[in-house]
C-alpha positions as CSV (number, residue, x, y, z in Angstrom):
1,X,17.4,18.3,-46.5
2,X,16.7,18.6,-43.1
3,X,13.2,19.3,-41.9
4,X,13.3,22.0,-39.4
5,X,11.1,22.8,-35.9
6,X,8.2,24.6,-36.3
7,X,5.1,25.2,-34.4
8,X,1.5,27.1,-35.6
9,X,-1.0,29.5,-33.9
10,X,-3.9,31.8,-35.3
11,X,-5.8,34.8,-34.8
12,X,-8.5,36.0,-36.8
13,X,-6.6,37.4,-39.2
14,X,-3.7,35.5,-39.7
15,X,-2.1,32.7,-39.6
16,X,1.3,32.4,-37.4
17,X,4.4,30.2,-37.9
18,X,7.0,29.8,-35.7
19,X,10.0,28.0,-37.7
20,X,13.6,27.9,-35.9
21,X,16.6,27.6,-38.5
22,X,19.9,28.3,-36.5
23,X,22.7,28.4,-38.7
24,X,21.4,29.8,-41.9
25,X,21.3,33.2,-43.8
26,X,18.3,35.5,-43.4
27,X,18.7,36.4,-46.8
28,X,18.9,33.0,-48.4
29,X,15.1,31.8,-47.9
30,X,12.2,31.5,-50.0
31,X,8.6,31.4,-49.6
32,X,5.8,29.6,-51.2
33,X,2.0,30.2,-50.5
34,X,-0.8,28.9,-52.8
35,X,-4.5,27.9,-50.7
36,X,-3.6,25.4,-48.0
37,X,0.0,24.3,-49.6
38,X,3.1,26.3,-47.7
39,X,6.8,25.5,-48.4
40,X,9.6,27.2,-46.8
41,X,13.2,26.7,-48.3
42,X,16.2,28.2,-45.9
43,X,19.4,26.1,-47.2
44,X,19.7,22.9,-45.8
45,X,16.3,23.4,-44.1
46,X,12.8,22.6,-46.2
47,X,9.5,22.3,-45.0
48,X,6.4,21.5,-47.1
49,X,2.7,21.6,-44.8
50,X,-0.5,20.8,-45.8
51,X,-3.0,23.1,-44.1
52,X,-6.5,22.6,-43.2
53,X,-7.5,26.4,-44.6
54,X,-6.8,28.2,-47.0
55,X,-3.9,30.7,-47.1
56,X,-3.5,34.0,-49.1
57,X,-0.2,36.3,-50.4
58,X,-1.8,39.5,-50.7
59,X,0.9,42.2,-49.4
60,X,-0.3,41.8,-45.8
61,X,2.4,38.9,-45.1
62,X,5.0,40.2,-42.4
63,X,8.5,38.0,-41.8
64,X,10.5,38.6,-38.7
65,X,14.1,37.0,-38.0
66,X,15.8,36.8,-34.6
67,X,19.0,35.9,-35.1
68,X,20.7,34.9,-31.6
69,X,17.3,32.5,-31.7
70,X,17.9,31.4,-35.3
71,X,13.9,31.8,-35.2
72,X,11.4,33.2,-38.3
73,X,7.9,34.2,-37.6
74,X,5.8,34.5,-40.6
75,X,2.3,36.3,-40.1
76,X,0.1,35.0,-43.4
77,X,-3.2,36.4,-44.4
78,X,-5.9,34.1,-44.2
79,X,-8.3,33.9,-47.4
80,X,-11.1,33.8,-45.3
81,X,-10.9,36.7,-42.3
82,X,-12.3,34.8,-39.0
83,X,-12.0,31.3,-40.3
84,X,-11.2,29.1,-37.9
85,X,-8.2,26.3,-38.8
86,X,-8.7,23.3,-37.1
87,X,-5.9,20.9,-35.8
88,X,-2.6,23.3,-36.2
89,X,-1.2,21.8,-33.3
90,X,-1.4,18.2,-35.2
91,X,2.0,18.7,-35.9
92,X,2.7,15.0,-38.0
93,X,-0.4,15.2,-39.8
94,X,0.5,18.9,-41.7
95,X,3.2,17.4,-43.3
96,X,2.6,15.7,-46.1
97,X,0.1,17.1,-48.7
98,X,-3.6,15.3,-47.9
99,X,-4.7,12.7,-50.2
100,X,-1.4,11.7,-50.2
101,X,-0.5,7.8,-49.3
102,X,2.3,6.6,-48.7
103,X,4.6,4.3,-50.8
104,X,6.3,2.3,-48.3
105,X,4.2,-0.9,-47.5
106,X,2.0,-1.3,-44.7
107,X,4.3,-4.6,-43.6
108,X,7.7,-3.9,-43.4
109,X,11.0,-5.7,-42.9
110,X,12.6,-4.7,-40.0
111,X,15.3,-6.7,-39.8
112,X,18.6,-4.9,-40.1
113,X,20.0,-5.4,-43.7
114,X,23.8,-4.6,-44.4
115,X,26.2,-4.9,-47.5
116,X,29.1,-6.4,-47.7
117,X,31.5,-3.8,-45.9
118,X,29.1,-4.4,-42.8
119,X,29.9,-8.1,-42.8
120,X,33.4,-7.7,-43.2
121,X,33.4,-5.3,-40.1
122,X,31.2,-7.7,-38.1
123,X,33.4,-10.6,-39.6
124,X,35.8,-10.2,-36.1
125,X,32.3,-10.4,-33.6
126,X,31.4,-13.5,-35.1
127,X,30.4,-16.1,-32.5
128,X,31.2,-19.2,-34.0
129,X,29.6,-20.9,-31.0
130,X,25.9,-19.3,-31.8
131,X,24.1,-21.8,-34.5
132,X,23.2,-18.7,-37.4
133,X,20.2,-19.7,-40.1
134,X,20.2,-17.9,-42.9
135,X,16.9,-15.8,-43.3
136,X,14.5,-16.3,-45.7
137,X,11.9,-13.9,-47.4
138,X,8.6,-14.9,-46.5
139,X,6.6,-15.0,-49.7
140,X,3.0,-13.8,-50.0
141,X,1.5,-16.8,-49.9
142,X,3.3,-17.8,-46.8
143,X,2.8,-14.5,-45.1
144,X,-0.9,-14.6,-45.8
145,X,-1.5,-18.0,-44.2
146,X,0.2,-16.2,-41.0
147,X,-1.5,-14.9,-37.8
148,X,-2.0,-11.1,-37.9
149,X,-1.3,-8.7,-35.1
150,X,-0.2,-5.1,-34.3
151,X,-2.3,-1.9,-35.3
152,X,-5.3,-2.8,-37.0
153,X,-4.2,-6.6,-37.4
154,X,-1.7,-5.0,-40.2
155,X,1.3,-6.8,-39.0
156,X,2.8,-10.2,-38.8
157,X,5.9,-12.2,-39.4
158,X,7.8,-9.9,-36.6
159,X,8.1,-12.0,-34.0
160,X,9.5,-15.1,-35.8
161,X,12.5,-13.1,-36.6
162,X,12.5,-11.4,-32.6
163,X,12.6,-14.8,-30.9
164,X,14.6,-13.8,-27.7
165,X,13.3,-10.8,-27.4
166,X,9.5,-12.2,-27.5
167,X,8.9,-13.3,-23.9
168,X,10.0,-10.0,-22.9
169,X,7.6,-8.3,-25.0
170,X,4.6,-10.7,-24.9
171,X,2.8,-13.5,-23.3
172,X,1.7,-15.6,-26.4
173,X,4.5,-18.3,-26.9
174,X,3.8,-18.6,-30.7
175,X,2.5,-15.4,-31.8
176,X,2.5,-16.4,-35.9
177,X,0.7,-19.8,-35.2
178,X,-2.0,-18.8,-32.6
179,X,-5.2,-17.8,-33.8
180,X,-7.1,-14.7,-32.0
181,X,-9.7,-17.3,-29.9
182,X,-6.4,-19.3,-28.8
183,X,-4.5,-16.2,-27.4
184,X,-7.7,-15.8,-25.9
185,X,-8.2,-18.4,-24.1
186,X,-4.6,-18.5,-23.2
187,X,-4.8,-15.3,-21.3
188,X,-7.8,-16.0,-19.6
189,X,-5.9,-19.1,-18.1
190,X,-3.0,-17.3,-17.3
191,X,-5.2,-14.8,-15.3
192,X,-7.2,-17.6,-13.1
193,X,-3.9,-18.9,-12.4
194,X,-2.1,-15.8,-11.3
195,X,-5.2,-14.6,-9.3
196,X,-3.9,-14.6,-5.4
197,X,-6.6,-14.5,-3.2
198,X,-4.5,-13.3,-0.3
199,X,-3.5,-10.5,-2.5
200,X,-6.5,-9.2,-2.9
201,X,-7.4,-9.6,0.5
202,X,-5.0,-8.1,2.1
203,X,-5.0,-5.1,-0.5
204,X,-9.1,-4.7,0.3
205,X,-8.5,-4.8,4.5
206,X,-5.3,-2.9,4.3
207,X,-6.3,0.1,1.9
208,X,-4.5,3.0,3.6
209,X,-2.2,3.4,1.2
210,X,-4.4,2.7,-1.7
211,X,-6.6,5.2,-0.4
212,X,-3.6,8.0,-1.1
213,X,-4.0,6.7,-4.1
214,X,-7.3,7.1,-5.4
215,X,-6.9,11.0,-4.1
216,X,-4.3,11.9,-6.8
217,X,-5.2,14.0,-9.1
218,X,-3.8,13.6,-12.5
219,X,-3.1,16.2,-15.5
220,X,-6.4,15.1,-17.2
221,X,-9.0,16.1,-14.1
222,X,-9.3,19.3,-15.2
223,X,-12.2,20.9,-17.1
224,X,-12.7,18.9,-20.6
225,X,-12.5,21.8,-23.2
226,X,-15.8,22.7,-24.6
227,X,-14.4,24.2,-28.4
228,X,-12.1,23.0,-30.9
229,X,-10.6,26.4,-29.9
230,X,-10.1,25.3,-26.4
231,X,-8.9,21.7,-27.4
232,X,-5.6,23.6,-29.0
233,X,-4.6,25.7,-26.3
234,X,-4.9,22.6,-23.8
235,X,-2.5,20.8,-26.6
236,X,-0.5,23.5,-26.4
237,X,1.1,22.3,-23.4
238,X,3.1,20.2,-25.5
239,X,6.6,20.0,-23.8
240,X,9.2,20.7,-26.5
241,X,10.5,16.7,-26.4
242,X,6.6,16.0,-27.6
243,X,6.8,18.2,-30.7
244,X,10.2,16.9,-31.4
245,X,8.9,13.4,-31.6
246,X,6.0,14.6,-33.9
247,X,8.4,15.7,-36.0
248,X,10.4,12.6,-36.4
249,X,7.0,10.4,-37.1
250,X,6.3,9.9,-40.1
251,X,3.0,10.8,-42.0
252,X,0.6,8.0,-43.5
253,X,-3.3,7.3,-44.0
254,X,-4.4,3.6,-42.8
255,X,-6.8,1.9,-45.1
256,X,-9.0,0.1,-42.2
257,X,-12.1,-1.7,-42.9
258,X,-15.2,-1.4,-40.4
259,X,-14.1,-4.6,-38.5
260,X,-10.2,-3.4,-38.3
261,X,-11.5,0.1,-37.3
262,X,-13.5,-1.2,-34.4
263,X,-10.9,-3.1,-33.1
264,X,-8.3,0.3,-33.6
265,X,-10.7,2.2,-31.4
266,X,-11.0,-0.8,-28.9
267,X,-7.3,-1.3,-28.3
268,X,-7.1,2.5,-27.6
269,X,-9.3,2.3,-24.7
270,X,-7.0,-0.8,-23.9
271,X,-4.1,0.8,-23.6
272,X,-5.3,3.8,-22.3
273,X,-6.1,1.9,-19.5
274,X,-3.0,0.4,-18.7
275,X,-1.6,4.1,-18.7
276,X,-4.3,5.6,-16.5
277,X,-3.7,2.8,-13.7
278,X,0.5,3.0,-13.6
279,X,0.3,6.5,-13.7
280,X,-2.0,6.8,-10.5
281,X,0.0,4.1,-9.0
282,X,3.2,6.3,-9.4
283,X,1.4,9.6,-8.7
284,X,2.4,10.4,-12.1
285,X,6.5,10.0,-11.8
286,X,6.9,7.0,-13.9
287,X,9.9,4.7,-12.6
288,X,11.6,1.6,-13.6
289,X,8.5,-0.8,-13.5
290,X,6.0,1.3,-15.5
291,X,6.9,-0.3,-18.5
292,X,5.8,-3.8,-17.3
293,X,3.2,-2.1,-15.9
294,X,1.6,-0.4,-18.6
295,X,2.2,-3.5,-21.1
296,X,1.2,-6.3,-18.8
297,X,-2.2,-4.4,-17.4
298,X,-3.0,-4.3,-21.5
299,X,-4.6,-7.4,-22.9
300,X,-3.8,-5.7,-26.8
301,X,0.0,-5.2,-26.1
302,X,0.6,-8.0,-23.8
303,X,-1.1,-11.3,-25.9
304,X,-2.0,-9.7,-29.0
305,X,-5.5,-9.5,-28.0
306,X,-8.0,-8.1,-30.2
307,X,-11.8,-7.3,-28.9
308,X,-15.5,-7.5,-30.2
309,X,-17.2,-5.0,-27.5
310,X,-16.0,-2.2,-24.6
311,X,-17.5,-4.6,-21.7
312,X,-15.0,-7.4,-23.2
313,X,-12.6,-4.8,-22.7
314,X,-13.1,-3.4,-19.2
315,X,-13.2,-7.4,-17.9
316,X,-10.2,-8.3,-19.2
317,X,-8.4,-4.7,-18.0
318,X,-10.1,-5.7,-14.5
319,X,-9.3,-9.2,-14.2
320,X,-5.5,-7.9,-15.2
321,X,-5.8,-5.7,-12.2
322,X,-7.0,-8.3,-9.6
323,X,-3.9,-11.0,-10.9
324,X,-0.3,-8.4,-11.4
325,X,0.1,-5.2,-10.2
326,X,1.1,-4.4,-7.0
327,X,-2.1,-2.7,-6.2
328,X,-4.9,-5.3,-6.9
329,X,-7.8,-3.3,-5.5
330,X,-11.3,-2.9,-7.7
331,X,-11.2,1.1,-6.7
332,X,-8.3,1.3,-8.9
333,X,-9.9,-0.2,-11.5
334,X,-12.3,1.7,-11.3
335,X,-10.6,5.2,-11.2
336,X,-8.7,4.2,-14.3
337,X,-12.0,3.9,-16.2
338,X,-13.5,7.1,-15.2
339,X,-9.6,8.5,-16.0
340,X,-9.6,6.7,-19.2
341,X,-13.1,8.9,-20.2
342,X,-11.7,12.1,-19.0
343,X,-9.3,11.8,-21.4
344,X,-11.5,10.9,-24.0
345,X,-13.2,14.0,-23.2
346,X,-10.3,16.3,-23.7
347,X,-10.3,15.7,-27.3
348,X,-7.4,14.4,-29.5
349,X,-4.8,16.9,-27.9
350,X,-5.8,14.9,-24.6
351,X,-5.4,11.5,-26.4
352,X,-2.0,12.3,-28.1
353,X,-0.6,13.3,-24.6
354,X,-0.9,10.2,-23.2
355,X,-0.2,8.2,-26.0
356,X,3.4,10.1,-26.7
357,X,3.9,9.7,-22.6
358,X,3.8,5.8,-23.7
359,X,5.8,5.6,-26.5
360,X,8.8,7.8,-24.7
361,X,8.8,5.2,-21.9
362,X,8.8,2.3,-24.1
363,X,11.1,3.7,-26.1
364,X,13.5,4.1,-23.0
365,X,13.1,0.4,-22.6
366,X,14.4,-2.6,-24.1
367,X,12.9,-4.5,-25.7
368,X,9.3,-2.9,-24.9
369,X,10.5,-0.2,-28.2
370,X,8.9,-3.2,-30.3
371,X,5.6,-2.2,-29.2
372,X,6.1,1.2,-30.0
373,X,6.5,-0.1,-33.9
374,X,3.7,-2.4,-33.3
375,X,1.2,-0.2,-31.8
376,X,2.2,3.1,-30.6
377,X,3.7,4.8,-33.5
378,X,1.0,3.9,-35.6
379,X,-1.4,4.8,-32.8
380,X,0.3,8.3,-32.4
381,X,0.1,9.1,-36.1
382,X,-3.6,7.7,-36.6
383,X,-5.0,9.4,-33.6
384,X,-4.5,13.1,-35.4
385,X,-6.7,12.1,-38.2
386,X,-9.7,11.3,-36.3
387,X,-12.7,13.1,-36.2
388,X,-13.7,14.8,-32.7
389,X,-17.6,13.9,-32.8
390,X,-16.2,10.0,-32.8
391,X,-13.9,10.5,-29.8
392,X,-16.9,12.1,-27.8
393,X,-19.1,9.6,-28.8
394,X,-16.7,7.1,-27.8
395,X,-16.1,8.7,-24.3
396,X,-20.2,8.8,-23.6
397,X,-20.6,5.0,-24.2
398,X,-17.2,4.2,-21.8
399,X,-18.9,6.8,-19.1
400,X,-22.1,4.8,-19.4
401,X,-20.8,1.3,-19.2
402,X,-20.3,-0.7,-15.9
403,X,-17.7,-2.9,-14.2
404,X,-18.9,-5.3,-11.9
405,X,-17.0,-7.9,-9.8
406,X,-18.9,-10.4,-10.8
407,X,-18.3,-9.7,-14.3
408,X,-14.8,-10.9,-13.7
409,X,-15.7,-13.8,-12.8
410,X,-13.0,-14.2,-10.3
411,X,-15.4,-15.1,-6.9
412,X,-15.2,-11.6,-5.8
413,X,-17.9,-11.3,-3.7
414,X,-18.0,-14.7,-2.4
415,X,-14.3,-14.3,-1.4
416,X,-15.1,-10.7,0.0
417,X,-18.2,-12.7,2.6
418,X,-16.3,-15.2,4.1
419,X,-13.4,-13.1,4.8
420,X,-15.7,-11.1,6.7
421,X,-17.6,-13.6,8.6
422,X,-13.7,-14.6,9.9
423,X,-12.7,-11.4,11.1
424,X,-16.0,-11.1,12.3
425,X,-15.8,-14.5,14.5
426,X,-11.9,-13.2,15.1
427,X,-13.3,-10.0,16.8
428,X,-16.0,-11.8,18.6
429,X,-13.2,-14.4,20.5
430,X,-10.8,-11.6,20.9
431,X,-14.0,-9.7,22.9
432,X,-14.7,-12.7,25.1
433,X,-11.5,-13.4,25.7
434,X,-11.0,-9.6,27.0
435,X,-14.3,-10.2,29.2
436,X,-12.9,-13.3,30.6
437,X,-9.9,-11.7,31.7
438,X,-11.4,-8.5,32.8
439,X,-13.9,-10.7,35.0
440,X,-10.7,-13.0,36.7
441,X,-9.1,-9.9,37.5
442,X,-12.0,-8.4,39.2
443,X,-13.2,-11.7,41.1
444,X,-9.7,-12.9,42.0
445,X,-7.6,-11.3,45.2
446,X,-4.5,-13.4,44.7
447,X,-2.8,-12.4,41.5
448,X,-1.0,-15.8,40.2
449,X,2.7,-14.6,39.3
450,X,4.9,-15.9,36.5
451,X,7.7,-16.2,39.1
452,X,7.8,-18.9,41.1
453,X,9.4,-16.7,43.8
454,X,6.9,-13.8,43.9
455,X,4.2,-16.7,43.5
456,X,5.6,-18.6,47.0
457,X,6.0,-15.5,48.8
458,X,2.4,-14.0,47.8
459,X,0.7,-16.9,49.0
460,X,2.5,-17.0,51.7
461,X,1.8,-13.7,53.1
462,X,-2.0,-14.8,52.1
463,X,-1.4,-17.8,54.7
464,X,0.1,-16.0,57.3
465,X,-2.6,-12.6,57.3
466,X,-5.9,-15.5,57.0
467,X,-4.1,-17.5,60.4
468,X,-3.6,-14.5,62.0
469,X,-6.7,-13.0,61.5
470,X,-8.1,-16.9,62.9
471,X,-6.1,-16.8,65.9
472,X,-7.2,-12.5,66.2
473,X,-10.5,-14.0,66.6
474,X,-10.2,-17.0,68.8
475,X,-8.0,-14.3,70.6
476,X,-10.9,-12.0,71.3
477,X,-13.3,-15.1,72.1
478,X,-10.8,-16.2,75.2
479,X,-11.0,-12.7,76.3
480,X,-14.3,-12.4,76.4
481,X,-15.0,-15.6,78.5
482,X,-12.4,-15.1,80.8
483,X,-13.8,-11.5,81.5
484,X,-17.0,-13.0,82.0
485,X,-16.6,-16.0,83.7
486,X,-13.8,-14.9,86.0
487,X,-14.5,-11.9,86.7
488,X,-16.1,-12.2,89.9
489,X,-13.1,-14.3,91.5
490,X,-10.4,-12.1,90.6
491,X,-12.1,-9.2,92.4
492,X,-12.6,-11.1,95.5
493,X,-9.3,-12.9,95.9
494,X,-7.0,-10.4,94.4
495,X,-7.7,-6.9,93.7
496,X,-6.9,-5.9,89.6
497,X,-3.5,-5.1,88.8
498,X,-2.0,-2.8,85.8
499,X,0.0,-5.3,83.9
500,X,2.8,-4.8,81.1
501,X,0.9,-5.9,77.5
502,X,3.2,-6.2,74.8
503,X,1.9,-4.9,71.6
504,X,2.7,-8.4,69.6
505,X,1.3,-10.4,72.7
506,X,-1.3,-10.8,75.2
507,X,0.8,-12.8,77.4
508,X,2.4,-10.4,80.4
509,X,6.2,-10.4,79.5
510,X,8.8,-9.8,82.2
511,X,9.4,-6.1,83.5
512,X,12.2,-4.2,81.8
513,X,13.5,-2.9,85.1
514,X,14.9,-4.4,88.3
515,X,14.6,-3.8,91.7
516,X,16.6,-0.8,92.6
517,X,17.4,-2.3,96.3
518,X,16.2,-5.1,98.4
519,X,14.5,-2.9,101.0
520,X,11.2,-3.8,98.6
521,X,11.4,-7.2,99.9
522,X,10.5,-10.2,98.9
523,X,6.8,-9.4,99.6
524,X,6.3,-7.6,96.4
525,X,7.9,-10.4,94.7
526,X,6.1,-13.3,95.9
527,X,2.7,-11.4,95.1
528,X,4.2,-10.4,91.6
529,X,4.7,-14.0,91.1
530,X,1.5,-15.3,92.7
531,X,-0.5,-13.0,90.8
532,X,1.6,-14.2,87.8
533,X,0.6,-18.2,88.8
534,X,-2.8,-17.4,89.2
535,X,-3.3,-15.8,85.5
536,X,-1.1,-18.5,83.8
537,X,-3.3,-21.7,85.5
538,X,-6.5,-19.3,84.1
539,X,-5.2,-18.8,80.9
540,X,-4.6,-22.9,80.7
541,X,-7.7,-23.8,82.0
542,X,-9.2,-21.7,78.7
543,X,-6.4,-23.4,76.8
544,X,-7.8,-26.9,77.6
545,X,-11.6,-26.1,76.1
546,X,-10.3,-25.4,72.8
547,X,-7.1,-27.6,72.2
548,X,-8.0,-28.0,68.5
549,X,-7.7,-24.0,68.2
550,X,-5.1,-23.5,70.3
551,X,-2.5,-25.9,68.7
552,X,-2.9,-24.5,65.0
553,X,-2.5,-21.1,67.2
554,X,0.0,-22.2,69.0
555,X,2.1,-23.1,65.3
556,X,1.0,-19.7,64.5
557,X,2.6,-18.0,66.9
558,X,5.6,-20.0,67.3
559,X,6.0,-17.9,64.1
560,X,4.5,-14.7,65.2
561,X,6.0,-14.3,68.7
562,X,2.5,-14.6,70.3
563,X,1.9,-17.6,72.8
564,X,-1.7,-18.9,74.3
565,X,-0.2,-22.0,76.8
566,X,1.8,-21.4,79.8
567,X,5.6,-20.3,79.8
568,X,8.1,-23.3,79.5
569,X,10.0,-22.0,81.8
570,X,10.4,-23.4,85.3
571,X,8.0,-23.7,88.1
572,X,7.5,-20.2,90.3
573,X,6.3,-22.3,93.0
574,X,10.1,-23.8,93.0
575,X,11.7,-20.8,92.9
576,X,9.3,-19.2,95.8
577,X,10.8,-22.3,97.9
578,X,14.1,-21.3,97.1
579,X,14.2,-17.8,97.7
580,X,13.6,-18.9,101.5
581,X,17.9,-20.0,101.7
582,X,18.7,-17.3,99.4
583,X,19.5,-13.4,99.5
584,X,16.7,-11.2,97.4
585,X,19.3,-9.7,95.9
586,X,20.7,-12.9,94.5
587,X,17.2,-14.5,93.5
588,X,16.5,-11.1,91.7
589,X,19.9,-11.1,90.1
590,X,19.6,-14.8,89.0
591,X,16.3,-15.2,87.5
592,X,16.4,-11.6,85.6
593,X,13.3,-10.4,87.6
């Protein structure tokens, strides 16, 4: 028989199923209602629910069929008008009658047994180079002297029969042979050895993108409903994949003691979590790593790990934060705890959510499905059982606890202080540094160049504009005493004369134009030339006070064009002697006069 989809709803009056059975003859079904037991028979469908009020068949019963939807909707009477049922939307938990148990054992083989038509087909496989040992049934004895593990330490003997899938799974090397205090001690050394201080350090200086982060805003931030009323039509968001799946699970009551149900409810918040912190870390679009994520962030699914107390729990989730994920930043762990108690709040719909979002990604990875049979499954089914009042009392005590850094005992703080006396030091060097330049650039004139080239020609030019401002000066100081000390004599013996300055020098050069004819005579040219004499013997006379200055000038203005001792050309005297066996025209002509 095949057990066919169906979903519940209510009103005050009635009570409303939804049962879809494509396929099958509207007039082949039967009906069976008596207090909270309901069966519905539509060959090959059958469904049997256990409801949590009572149900009546008094005439007002109403049956509709669509037939392109292959989809029955029965309105019941309920016995009580305005009763309210509570969990409809529990789907797995409606399915068997209560009180029932179930027969199967709480430890199961899972190993997968064939006859002999499945050896003979897997006869041709056979790889003969693989050593094979025949398995052996544990007895009770030897089970019972075995470590325990899984949901409400119920399971054990898995692992030694899933060797190469076990370090893909877990941590724990030997699960079967390591007592709770040993796995626990094992993962606290695995954590201090995976903790990277870098990685932390650069994940609390560079936050940007973390920041991002912590402003997502999952599924679960909205208001936490107030009613049991509420509660439903928030798990009524139930995607049609969801329901499917709580379908398929399979209804059973756990026989926990107190110890075993402390730990349950411990290893929820656990793995809750784990799930709060990948899905901010993803934004909520799961990818290719969330599996790790969620089962390496979770002490209970990653070493077994069972707990005594919520603080033991939010340590070890923090530490596991600090050491493996990408994003080892406190504000994420953190967020995840406030997450974690905003679920809580939303009431077992909220819970179930999450918990079927886990075991849909571990079933889409292998091996990580083994936690699913571990934990998960078991999880999912249990969770619809619960009473409210112990969820919300559960959620008050998380929102009250408190995660410090130096609970993890990791040198958080300590770490955090001498990083920032570093950058501090870091900034202060990089601000004198920036003073010291600033104050070279301000106090400097000649800016030292990386080329040797520019570097040559700068200074250079440096040279050149300090000498000739020297020689400027010493310039204007000859002027000044030759105006004042012969002044008087160049009055008396030979009236002042306009003569041709060059802009570059102060020494008379020759005139640009020649004598026209030689009816000028050579009176106008022997007092051009004496006058000529006469300033060139002053001008060495002034020379000879101030040799020092005038050679280094001199130097200079063998560069600059500019002279301060007498021509080097010859004589005039000579050529005044001459002139007396020559023509004007050919003195004038040969000395460029």
């Amino acid at each position: 028989m095949i057990t066919p989809a169906f979903d519940l709803s209510q009103d005050p009056e009635f009570l409303i199923l939804s049962i879809r059975v494509p396929y099958t003859r509207t007039s082949e079904f039967d009906l069976y209602i008596e207090g909270t037991d309901f069966k519905f028979f539509a060959k090959p469908y059958f469904l049997r629910l256990s409801l949590p009020g009572r149900i009546v068949e008094d005439g007002r019963e109403k049956a509709k069929f669509d037939i392109d939807k292959g989809l029955v909707t029965l309105r019941v009477p309920k016995e009580t008008s305005g009763e309210h049922f509570e969990g409809l939307q529990m789907l797995t938990s409606l399915l068997a009658p209560k009180g029932s148990r179930s027969a199967k054992p709480l430890i199961e083989d899972l190993s997968a047994g064939g006859g002999e038509g499945a050896e003979d087909e897997d006869e041709e496989d056979f790889d003969w180079q693989v050593e094979q040992e025949v398995y052996k049934e544990s007895s009770e004895e030897e089970l019972g002297a075995l470590q325990k593990y899984g949901f409400g330490n119920q399971r054990c003997g898995v692992f030694a029969r899933l060797q190469e899938e076990l370090s893909d799974v877990t941590d724990v090397k030997n699960p079967e042979g390591t007592t709770a205090a040993e796995r626990r001690q094992g993962r606290l050394h695995a954590e201090a050895s995976a903790f990277s201080p870098d990685h932390y350090l650069a994940d609390l200086f560079e936050d940007d993108e973390i920041k991002g982060l912590l402003k997502f805003r999952p599924w679960w931030e909205k208001p936490s409903p107030s009613t049991e009323q509420e509660e439903e039509e928030a798990a009524a968001s139930f995607t049609d994949d969801e329901k499917e799946q709580l379908r398929k699970f399979t209804n059973r009551s756990y026989l926990l003691d107190k110890t075993s149900r402390r730990q349950v409810w411990l290893g929820l918040v656990d793995v809750l979590l784990a799930y709060c912190y990948e899905a901010r870390s993803t934004e909520g679009e799961h990818n290719v790593e969330s599996p790790w994520t969620i089962r390496k962030l979770s002490g209970t699914l990653c070493w077994l790990e069972t707990y005594s107390s919520l603080q033991d729990v939010l340590v070890s989730f923090g530490r596991r934060v600090l050491c493996y994920p990408l994003y080892r930043h406190f504000a994420m762990a953190s967020a995840a705890v406030r997450d974690t108690t905003k679920i809580l709040q939303s009431g077992r719909a909220g819970v179930l959510r999450c918990l079927l979002d886990i075991h849909r990604v571990f079933r889409e990875n292998d091996p990580a499905y083994i936690l699913n049979d571990l934990y998960i499954t078991d999880y999912c089914v249990w969770i619809q059982r619960v009473k409210s009042k112990k969820m919300s009392a559960l959620a008050v005590t998380l929102q009250k606890a408190s995660l410090r850094k130096k609970d993890l005992e990791l040198e958080l703080e300590e770490l955090e202080e001498a990083a920032t006396m570093v950058a501090e030091e870091e900034e202060e060097e990089e601000e004198e540094e920036e003073e010291e330049e600033g104050a070279a650039s301000d106090c400097a004139p000649i800016s030292h160049s990386d080329s040797g080239g520019a570097s040559s020609d700068s200074s250079s030019s440096s040279d050149s504009s300090d000498e000739s401002e020297e020689s400027e000066a010493e310039e204007q100081s000859c002027t000044e005493s030759n105006e004042g000390g012969g002044e008087g004599r160049a009055s008396k013996d030979n009236p002042p004369q306009p003569q041709p300055v060059s802009a570059a020098s102060p020494i008379p050069q020759e005139p640009t134009s020649t004598p026209s004819s030689a009816s000028q005579g050579s009176s106008l040219l022997i007092q051009e030339l004496g006058e000529r004499v006469a300033e060139e013997l002053r001008i060495s006379q002034d020379s000879g006070a101030n040799s020092g200055a005038a050679d280094a000038t001199s130097r200079s203005r063998s560069t600059g064009g500019t002279l301060l001792e007498p021509s080097p050309r010859r004589n005039p005297l000579l050529i005044v002697g001459a002139l007396e066996d020559r023509d004007e025209s050919d003195v004038v002509g040969t000395d460029g006069f």
